[in-house]
C-alpha positions, -999 to 999 in steps of 0.1 A, spaced: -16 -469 240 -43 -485 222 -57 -451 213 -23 -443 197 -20 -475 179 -54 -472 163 -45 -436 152 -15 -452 134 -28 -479 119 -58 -457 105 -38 -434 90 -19 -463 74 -44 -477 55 -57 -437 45 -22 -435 31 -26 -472 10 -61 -462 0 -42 -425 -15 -65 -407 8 -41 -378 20 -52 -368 54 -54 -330 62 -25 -308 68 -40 -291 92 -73 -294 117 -107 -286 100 -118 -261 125 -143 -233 124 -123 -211 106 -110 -236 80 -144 -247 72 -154 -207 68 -124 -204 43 -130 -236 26 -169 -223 20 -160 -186 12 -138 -205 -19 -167 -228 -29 -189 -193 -30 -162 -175 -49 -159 -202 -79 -196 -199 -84 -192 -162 -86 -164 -167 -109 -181 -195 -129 -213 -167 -136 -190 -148 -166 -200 -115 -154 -172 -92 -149 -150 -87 -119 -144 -49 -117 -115 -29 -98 -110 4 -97 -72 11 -85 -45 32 -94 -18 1 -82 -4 -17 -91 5 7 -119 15 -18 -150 -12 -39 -168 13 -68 -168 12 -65 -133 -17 -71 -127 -27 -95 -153 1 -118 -135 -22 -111 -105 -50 -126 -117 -33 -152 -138 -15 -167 -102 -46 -162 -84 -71 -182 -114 -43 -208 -112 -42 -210 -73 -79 -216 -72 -91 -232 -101 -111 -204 -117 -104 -205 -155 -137 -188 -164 -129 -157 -141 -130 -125 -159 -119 -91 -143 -115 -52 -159 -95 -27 -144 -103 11 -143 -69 29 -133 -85 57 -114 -66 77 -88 -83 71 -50 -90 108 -53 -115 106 -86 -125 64 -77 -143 71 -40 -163 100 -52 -171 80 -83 -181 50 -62 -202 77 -40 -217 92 -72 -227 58 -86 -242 46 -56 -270 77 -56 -275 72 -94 -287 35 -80 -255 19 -104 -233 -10 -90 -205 0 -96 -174 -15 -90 -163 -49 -64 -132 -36 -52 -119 1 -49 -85 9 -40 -80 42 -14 -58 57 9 -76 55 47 -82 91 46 -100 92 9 -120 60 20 -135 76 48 -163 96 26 -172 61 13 -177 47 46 -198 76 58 -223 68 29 -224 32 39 -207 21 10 -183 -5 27 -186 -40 32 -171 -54 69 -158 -85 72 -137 -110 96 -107 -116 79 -85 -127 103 -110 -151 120 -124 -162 78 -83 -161 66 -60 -167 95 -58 -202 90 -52 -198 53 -29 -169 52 -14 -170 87 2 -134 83 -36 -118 74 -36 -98 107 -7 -74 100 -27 -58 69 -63 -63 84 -57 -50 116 -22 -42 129 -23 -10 101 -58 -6 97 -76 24 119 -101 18 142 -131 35 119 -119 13 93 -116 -20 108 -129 -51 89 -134 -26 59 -102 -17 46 -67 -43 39 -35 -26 31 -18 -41 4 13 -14 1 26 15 14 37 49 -5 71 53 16 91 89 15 126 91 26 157 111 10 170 101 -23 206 108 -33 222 105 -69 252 78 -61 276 91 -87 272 131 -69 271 123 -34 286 95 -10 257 84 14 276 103 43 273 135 28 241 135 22 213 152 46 203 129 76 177 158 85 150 177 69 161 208 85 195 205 66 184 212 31 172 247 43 211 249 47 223 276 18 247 253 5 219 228 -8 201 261 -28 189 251 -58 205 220 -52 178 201 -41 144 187 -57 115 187 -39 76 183 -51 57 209 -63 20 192 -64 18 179 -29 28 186 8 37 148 16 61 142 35 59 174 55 21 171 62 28 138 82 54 150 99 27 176 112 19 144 130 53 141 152 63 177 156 32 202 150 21 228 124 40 252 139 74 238 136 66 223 100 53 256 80 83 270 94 105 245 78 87 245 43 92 281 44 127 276 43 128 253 20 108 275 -6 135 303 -2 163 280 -6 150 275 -41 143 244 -47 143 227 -83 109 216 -80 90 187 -100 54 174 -103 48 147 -80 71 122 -63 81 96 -87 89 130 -109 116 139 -81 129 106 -81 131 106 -114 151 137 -114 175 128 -88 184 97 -105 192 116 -139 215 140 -126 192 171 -122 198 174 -85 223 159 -63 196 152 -37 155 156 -28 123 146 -13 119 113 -27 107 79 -18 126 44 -7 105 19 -28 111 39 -62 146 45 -56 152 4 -50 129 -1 -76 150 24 -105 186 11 -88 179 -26 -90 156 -23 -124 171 0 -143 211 3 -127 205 40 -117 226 58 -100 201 62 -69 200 58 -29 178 69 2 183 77 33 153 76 62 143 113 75 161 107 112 143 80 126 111 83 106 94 72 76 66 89 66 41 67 45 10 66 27 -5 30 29 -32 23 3 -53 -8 5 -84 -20 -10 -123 -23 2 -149 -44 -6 -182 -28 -19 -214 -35 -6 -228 -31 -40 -202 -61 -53 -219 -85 -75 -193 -106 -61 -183 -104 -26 -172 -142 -15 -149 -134 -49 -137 -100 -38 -127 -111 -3 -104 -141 -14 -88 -120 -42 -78 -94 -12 -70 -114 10 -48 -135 -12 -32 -98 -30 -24 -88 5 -7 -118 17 2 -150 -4 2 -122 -35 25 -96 -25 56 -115 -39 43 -109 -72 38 -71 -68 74 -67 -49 90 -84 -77 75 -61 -104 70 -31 -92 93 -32 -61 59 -21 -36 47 -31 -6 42 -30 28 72 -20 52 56 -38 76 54 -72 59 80 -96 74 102 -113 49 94 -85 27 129 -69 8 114 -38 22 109 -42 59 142 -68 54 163 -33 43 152 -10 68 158 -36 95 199 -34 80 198 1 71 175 17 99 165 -6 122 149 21 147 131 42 123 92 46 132 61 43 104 47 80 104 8 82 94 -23 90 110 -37 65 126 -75 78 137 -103 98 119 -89 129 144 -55 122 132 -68 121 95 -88 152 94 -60 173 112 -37 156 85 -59 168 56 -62 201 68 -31 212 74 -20 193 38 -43 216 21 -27 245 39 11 232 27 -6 221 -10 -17 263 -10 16 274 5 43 255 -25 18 263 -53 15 295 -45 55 299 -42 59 281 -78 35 303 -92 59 330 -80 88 317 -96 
């Protein structure tokens, strides 16, 4: 009892002196955080240049309200960043090539797992503990640090969003019962030449190599190809498509058909494939070349977690596994048992990128024809 009341009386006279006491216990891992910040602001405070190399988010207002939220939220007015939009497939092997010309380089690349993996075979990848450095800070840091993180790329790799790929429908063509549940039913002659479907890329049918085999997935593309398909370069390209009129239905993706309905009013809606949906999560890395690594671990950290509201709300991407997120929020109402499709090892990967090449070979070739 006398413990208690000298607790109370203590904090009392904190409170009357405007001493606020802390939220939270200053453990191990709040003292790591609360150093790693301290770090980062002198980083930031030097003037040199924070570089990214990243595809995504894809507008420049985007990310400048990135950095603008995250200067606020940590007092860093003097930080000063440049961002390089480059695909993952041209920034790894220009990280790689830098490295063996003896340049820096960049602090933070952007990748896909699969792309990443030629950087971490050079050594180029910094590991870290994020959950044990962050979990205090941003309590839901496991989910893109480790929950969808392989096991090769643990502690070097955060997903920040994924690529989803489901079927989109034109609203004004085709009620959502009518159109395809299946994959299997737009090789169905009455969708021919009906249908859009991309002509620079095997997604989603090389994941789907994942749940079903080669076998059964060449067989399908093949009918897909003879039942003409209107095709179109890239994803977003179909989705585009769809939404103008051009085909009643296609091979499109969830996050850019919510982003053109709600955005733009299109006349646009998707449908999972079954129970799956295939994605292609991207994520960023830390260099070990990074003139400023205590900087580019908060700014991940925060982008993947305390950040992501931002990037939902302007580009309508993340992470269909973020809880709260309007993503994971719709499939939850719309298809509450539908599994996350994507490699999840370095066997898995190189099987994955194998037998994409072979599908990438097989729809160019049959566009060519046409």
């Amino acid at each position: 009892m006398r413990t208690k009341v000298i607790v109370i009386w203590l904090s009392a006279a904190f409170l009357l002196a405007g001493i606020q006491l802390p939220s939270r216990p200053v453990g191990a891992a709040t003292l790591k955080f609360q150093e790693l910040v301290a770090a980062a602001k002198k980083e930031a405070a030097q003037g040199t240049t924070f570089l990214v190399y990243a595809s995504n988010p894809r507008e420049e207002k985007t990310r400048q309200a990135f950095f603008d939220a995250f200067k606020k939220r940590y007092s860093m007015p003097n930080f000063k960043f440049e961002w390089l939009t480059l695909h993952p497939s041209v920034a790894v092997p220009r990280l790689v090539a830098e490295a063996r010309a003896g340049r820096t380089g960049p602090d933070v690349v952007m990748s896909s797992a699969n792309t990443l993996l030629e950087a971490d075979k050079a050594g180029l990848l910094e590991s870290f503990n994020w959950a044990g450095t962050f979990g205090a800070e941003f309590p839901d840091i496991k989910e893109p640090t480790e929950d969808r993180v392989p096991t090769e790329l643990k502690g070097k790799w955060v997903v920040v969003y994924d690529a989803t790929r489901s079927f989109n429908f034109n609203s004004d063509q085709l009620k959502a019962s009518d159109a395809p549940n299946e994959l299997e039913e737009l090789a169905d002659p009455k969708w021919s030449r009906r249908f859009a479907m991309n002509s620079s890329g095997a997604s989603p049918f090389d994941l789907f190599m994942l749940a079903w085999g080669e076998e059964r997935v060449v067989n399908l593309v093949k009918k897909l190809i003879a039942n003409k398909p209107i095709f179109k370069k890239g994803t977003p390209a179909v989705v585009n498509a769809i939404s103008a009129g051009e085909a009643p239905v296609g091979f499109g993706s969830i996050h850019e058909a919510e982003r053109l309905k709600v955005m733009k009013g299109a006349p646009i809606d998707w449908k999972t494939y079954g129970n799956y949906i295939p994605v292609l999560s991207q994520g960023y890395s830390t260099t070990k070349k990074s003139r400023h690594p205590n900087l580019s671990h908060l700014f991940i950290a925060w982008l993947a977690t305390d950040g992501m509201p931002i990037y939902e709300k302007m580009e309508f991407s993340t992470r269909v596994t973020r809880k709260g997120s309007f993503l994971n929020k719709l499939i939850q109402e719309r298809a509450p048992n539908a599994k996350v499709l994507e490699p999840k090892s370095q066997k898995e990967f190189d099987a994955f990128e194998a037998f994409g090449d072979k599908l990438d070979k097989m729809i160019a070739g049959s566009v060519t024809g046409q």
